[in-house]
TIMITOR-171541 format. One line per 8 residues: number of its first residue (from 1); their letters; for each residue z, x, y of C-alpha. Coordinates in steps of 0.5 Angstrom, whole numbers, plus 500, padded with zeros to 3 digits. Last residue first. Example, Ala and Ser with C-alpha at 12.3 -4.5 7.8 and 13.67 -1.06 7.14 Angstrom:
2
2 = SA = 514:527:498 ~ 516:525:491
***
This chain:
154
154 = XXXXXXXX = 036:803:406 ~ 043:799:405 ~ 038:794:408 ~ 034:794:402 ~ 041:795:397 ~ 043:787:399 ~ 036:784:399 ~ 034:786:392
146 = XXXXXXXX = 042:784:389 ~ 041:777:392 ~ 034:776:390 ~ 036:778:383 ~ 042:773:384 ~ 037:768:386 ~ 031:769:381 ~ 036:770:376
138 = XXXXXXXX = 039:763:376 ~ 039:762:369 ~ 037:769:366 ~ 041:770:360 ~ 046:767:355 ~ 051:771:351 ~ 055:769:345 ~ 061:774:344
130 = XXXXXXXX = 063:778:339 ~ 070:780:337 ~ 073:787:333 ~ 067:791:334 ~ 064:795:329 ~ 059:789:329 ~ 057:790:337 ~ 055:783:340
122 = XXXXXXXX = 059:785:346 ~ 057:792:347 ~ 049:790:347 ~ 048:796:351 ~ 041:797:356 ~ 039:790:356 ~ 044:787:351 ~ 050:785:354
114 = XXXXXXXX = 051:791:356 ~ 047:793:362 ~ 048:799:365 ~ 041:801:369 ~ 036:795:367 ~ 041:790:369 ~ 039:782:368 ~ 040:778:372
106 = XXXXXXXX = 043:771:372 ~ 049:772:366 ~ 052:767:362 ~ 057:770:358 ~ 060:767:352 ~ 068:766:347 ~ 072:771:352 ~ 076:774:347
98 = XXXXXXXX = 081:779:352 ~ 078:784:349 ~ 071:783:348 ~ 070:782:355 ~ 075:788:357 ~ 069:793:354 ~ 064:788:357 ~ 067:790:364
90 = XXXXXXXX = 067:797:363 ~ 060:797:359 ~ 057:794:366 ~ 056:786:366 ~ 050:783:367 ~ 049:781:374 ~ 051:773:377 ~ 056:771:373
82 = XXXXXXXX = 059:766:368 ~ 064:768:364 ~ 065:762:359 ~ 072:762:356 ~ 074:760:348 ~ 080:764:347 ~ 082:768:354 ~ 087:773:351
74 = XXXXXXXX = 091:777:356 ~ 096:770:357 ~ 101:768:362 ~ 095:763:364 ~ 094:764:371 ~ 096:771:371 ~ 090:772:365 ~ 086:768:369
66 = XXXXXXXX = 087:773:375 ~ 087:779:371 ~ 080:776:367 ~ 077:774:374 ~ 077:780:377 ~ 075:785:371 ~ 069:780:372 ~ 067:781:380
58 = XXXXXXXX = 068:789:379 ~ 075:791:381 ~ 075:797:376 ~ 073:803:382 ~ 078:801:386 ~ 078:802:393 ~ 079:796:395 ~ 074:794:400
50 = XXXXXXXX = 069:798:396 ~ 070:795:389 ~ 072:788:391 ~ 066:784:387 ~ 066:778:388 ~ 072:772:384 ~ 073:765:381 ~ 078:764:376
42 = XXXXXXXX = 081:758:371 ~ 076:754:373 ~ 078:747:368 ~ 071:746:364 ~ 076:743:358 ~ 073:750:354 ~ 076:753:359 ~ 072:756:366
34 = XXXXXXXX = 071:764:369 ~ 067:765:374 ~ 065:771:377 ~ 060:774:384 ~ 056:780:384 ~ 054:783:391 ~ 055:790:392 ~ 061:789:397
26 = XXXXXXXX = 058:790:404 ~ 063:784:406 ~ 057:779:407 ~ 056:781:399 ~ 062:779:396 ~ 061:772:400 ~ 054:773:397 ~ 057:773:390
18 = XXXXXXXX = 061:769:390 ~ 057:764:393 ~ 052:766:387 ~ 058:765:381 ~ 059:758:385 ~ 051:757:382 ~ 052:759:376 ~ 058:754:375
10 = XXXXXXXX = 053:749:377 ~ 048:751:373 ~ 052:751:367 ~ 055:744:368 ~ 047:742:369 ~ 046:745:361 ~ 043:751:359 ~ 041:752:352
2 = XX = 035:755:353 ~ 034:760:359
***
């Protein structure tokens, strides 16, 4: 992945214990981080569909409520994502809305990715904001994370 710095790497890697915290609890296991442009982490989250019984809680929707809360502010100008999967078309939708500045993914999703693999929703011209996206940093783990979860579901 080009343009990764050891600060991405780092908040790559509080994505990935996110996302196995989510995992332990038998949530599909995708964590979120949401830092400023200051490197300040606004929010920190894992998915929480299943426990909460909410098909929207997904790690990324967490962390733009939660930051939106911290910051009194549904616009998060100049934020990174940094997560473990690709986002879906929902949690890209609400990306692009809240003005996220860049989206750093891990793995890649071949089913629903909307950042370029399937959809490339948050780089869509006809849209009113496009983000920069950025990924395969840390895949390996968070494809290992994700492959381990689903084969003992099995």
């Amino acid at each position: 992945m080009s343009g990764s710095g050891s600060a991405d790497v780092e908040f790559m890697r509080r994505a990935l214990r996110r996302a196995k915290a989510a995992g332990s609890r038998g949530e599909v296991p995708v964590g979120a981080v949401l830092v400023a442009v200051d490197g300040t982490v606004l929010a920190a989250a894992g998915n929480a569909a299943i426990r909460r019984h909410d098909p929207t809680a997904h790690a990324e929707v967490r962390v733009l409520r939660a930051a939106g809360k911290a910051l009194g502010n549904y616009r998060l100008t100049g934020t990174t994502l940094y997560v473990t999967l690709e986002p879906c078309p929902m949690c890209a939708s609400a990306l692009v809305h809240a003005r996220v500045a860049r989206i750093v993914f891990a793995a890649a999703d071949p089913r629903t990715g909307a950042c370029g693999s399937v959809f490339d929703l948050v780089r869509d011209e006809r849209l009113n904001h496009s983000v920069e996206v950025e990924g395969g940093l840390l895949e390996d783990q968070a494809a290992k994370l994700l492959r381990d979860f689903f084969v003992a579901r099995r």
